[in-house]
N, C-alpha and C positions, 0 to 999 in steps of 0.2 A: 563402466568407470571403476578404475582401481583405488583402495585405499590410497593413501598419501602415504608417504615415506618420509623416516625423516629427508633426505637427498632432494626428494621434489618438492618438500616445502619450502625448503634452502634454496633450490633456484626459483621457485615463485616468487619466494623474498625478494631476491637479485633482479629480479626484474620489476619488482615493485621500485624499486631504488633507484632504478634507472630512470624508469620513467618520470618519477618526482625532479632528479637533477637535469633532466630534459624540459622542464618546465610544465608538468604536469600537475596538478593540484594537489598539494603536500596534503599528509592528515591532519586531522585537528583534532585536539584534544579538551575535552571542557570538563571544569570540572565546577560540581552541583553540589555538594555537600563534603566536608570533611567528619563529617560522624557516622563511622560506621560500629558495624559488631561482628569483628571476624570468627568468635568463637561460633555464631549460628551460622556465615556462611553468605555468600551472594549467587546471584543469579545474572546470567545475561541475555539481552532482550536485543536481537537484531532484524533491521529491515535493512533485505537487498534491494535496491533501484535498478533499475536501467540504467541510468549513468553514478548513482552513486549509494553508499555502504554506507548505514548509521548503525552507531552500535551504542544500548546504554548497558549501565555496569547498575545493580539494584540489590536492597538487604533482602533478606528474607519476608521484609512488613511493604515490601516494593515500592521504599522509598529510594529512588533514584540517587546513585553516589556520584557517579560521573558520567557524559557522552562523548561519544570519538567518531569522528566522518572519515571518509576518503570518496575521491572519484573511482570508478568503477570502468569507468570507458576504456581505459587502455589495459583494463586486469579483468575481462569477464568472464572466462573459462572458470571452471567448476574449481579447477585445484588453483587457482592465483586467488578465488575468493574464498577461498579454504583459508590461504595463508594470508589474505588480508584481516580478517577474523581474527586468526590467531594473534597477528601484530598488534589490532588495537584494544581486544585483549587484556593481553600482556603490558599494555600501556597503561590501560584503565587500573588494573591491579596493581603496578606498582606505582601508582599516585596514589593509589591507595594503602602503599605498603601492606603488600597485602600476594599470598603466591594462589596459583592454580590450584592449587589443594584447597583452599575457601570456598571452589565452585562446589554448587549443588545441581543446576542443569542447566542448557544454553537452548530456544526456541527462538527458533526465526521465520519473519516471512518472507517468502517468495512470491515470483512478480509469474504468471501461468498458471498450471491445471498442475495441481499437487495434489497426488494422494498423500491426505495427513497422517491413514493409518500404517502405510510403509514405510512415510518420510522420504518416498521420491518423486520428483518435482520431475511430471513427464513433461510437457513441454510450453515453452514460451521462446517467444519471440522477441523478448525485449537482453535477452543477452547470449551471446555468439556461443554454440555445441552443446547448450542446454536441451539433452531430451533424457528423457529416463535417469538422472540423477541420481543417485543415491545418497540425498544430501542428509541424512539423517545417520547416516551410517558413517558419511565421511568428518561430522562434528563429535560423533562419538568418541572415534578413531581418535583423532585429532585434542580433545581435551579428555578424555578419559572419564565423562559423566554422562548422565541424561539428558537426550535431547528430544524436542519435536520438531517440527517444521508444518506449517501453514502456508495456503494461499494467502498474499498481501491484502488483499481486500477483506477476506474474513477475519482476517486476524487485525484489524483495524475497526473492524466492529466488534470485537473482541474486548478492545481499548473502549470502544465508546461506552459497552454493554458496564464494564467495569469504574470507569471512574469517567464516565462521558457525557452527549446529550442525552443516551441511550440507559442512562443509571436506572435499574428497578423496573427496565420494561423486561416483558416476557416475548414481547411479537413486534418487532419491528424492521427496515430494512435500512442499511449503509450501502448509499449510492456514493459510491467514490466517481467522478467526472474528471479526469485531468487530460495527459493524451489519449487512454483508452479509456473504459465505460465498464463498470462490474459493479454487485452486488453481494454485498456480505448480509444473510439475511438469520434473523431468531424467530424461529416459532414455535410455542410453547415453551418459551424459555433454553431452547437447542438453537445450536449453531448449526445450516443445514448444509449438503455437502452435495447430496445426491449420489445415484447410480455408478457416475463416474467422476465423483466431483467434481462435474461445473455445472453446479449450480451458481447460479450469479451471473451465468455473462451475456448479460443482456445487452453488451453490446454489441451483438450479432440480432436484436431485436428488427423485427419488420413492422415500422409505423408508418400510416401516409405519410410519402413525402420522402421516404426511404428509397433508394435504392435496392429493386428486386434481384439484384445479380447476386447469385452465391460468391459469399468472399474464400478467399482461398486462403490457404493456412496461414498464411505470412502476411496476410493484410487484414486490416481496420474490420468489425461488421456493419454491418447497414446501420446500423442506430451510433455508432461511435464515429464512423466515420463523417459525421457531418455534424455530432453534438460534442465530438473531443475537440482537444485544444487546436489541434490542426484542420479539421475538420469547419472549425467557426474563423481559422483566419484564411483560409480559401475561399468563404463566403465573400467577408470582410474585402477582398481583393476582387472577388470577379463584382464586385457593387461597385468600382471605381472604374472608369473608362481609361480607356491608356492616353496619358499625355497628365492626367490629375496627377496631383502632388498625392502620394499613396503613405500614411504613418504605419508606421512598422509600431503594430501596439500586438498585444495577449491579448487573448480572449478575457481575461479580465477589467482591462484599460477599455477593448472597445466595448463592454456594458457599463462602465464608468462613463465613457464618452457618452452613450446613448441620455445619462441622465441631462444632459448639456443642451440637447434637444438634435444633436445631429442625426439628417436622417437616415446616413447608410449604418450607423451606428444601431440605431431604433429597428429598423428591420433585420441586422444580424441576431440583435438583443429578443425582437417579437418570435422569429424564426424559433433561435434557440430554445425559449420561454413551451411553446408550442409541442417542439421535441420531444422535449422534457415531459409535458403535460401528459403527452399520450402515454409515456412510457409509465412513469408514475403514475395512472391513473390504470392502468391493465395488470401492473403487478398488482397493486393494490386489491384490484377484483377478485385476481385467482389465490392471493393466500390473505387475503381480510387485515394485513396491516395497517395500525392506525397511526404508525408513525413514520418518516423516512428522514433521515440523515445525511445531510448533503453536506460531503467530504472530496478532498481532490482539489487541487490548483483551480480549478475550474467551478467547483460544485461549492464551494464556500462564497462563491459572489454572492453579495445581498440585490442586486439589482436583478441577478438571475431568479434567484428563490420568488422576490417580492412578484418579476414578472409572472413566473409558472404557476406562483397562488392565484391569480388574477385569471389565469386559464383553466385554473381547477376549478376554480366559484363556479365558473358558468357551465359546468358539468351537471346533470342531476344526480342523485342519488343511486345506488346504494349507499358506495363510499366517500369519502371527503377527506381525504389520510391530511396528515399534518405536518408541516415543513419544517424541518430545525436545520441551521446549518452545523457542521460539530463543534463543540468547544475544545477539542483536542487540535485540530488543527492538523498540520506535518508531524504530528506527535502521535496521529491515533495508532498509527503500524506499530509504532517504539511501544508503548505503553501496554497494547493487546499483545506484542511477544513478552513484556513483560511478565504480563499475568500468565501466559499461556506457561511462560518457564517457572513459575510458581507453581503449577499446577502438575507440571511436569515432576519438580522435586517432592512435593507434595503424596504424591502417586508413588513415587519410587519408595520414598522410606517407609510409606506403611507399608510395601511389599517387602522390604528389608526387616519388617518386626515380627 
C-alpha cells in the first residue's frame, strides 16, 4: 500500500460524493461542546466498523468537542477511508473554528489482527483488500502528526480501563459479543497483545457444543459462530418449523422475548447463556480474571449477562469472575482511541523536549 497523494485523496473524495447523492448514508456531524482550548491543541479518536466510520474530535483533558459518522459500506478500501477521516476531520475542526495545525495526534481502531507496534492492520475480514495495511503510516502521511492504531476490541477496553466499567482495575477482560466475538484483555494493569497479536480471539474458541471444524480465514470461529449476532438468529430460525409465523427479531429482542416466557426464545436465550458460561469461565482459569466486561450489540443484554450468571453460580470454584455489562456502551471504541491519542501526543512531546 502506497502513501496517498494529494490526486488519490481527491478522487476518494469524489467518490465519497457520489455515493452520498446516490442515496447512500450522508455523514453526520454532532456537535458536543462548544468550549474548547485551541492554544493546547486537540486530539482525534477514530473507530473503523465494518459498515461504518465514527470519529470524535477531543481537548487535550479528553473532553470530547464534537463526533462525525459515515457509512463505510460503499468506501472500505484503505485509501477512501483514509479520505473519509480526513473529510470529517476537517468537519469537526471547522465547527470548531479551529485548523489542522491544533492537531496533536490521531489513534484509531481497527476491526482484525493489528500489530500496534508497526501500525499495520494485517488482516480482517470485515472490510474489502484490507491485509497488511500500513494504516499508521498512511494517517501520518495524511495529517502531518502522531498516530497509533489498535485492535477495535482492545482499544475499547482501553475506553473502559479508562473512564468505564473497568475504572482502577489492573486484571480484567472486555468481551465484546456483537457479529463477531473477541477479547480485549488487562493483566497487571498491561493491555496484552501477544506473540502475534491475537490475543483475544476467542472467538475461534472450542467449547462443547462447538463446532469442531477448523474455520477458514474468512469465516465465523467455533465459539462466534453460534454466540455472534448471526450465529443466535440461525438458532432462533432453525427452532421454528416451516409454515410458523417466523419474527425477524436481533439477538437482543429474542433475549427480551425469552423474558415473556416464550419457549423458542428461552432456549435460544438458555443456549446462548451456556456458551457464554463456558467461555468465561475457562478464560477466567487460565489468567485469574476477577472481572469481565460485557460489550457489543450483543454482550450489553442484561437478560444475557443475568442468564450466564445463573450458569456460572453452579460452577464450583476456583474462580467466580464477575459480570458488568460496559457503561460505555457504542462509545467504548471512541473513548479508548481517545485516550490511546492522548497518550500518543503525550509520548511524542516528551521525545520532542
Amino acid at each position: 500500500m502506497t502513501t496517498l497523494s494529494k490526486k488519490s485523496s481527491a478522487g476518494a473524495r469524489a467518490k465519497i460524493s457520489r455515493v452520498k447523492r446516490a442515496g447512500g448514508n450522508p455523514a453526520r456531524t454532532q456537535s458536543v461542546s462548544e468550549d474548547n482550548n485551541k492554544d493546547q491543541g486537540f486530539v482525534v479518536g477514530v473507530d473503523i466498523g465494518g459498515s461504518n466510520l465514527r470519529i470524535a474530535l477531543a481537548d487535550t483533558r479528553g473532553k470530547v468537542i464534537g463526533k462525525w459518522s459515515a457509512s463505510t459500506k460503499a468506501t472500505s478500501s484503505a485509501e477512501m477511508v483514509i479520505a473519509q477521516i480526513e473529510q470529517g476531520v476537517d468537519a469537526l475542526l471547522e465547527q470548531s473554528d479551529a485548523s489542522r495545525g491544533c492537531l496533536r495526534s490521531v489513534a484509531v481502531g481497527a476491526p482484525g489482527v493489528t500489530n500496534s507496534e508497526s501500525g499495520i492492520v494485517l488482516a480482517t475480514s470485515f472490510l474489502r483488500g484490507w491485509k497488511n495495511v500500513p494504516l499508521r503510516r498512511l494517517l501520518e502521511s495524511a495529517f502531518g502528526v502522531p498516530a497509533a492504531v489498535e485492535n477495535d476490541v482492545r482499544i475499547g477496553a482501553l475506553g473502559e480501563h479508562w473512564i468505564g466499567a473497568a475504572q482502577g482495575m489492573d486484571d480484567f477482560v472486555f468481551l465484546a459479543l456483537g457479529t463477531g466475538i473477541a477479547a480485549g484483555i488487562f493483566a497487571n494493569g498491561q493491555l496484552i497483545h501477544g506473540a502475534n497479536f491475537t490475543a483475544g480471539e476467542v472467538g475461534y474458541m472450542y467449547v462443547p457444543g462447538t463446532s469442531e471444524k477448523p474455520a477458514k480465514a474468512s469465516e465465523p470461529g467455533a465459539l462466534e459462530s453460534m454466540l455472534g449476532g448471526g450465529g443466535i438468529r440461525s438458532e432462533w430460525e432453525r427452532l421454528h418449523t416451516p409454515g410458523q409465523t417466523l419474527q425477524k427479531l436481533t439477538a437482543t429482542q429474542i433475549f427480551e422475548l425469552a423474558g415473556t416466557g416464550d419457549p423458542a426464545a428461552l432456549r435460544v436465550l438458555d443456549r446462548s447463556a451456556q456458551l457464554l458460561a463456558y467461555a468465561v469461565y475457562n478464560i477466567a482459569l487460565v489468567l485469574n480474571s476477577p472481572c469481565f466486561v460485557l460489550g457489543g450489540g450483543v454482550g450489553v443484554s442484561l437478560p444475557l449477562r443475568d442468564a450466564t450468571e445463573r450458569v456460572l453460580r453452579s460452577y464450583s470454584e476456583p474462580v467466580s469472575p464477575k459480570l458488568v455489562t460496559s457503561t460505555l456502551g457504542t462509545d467504548a471504541q471512541i473513548m479508548g482511541a481517545i485516550r490511546l491519542a492522548l497518550n500518543t501526543a503525550e509520548t511524542h512531546s516528551k521525545r520532542s523536549i
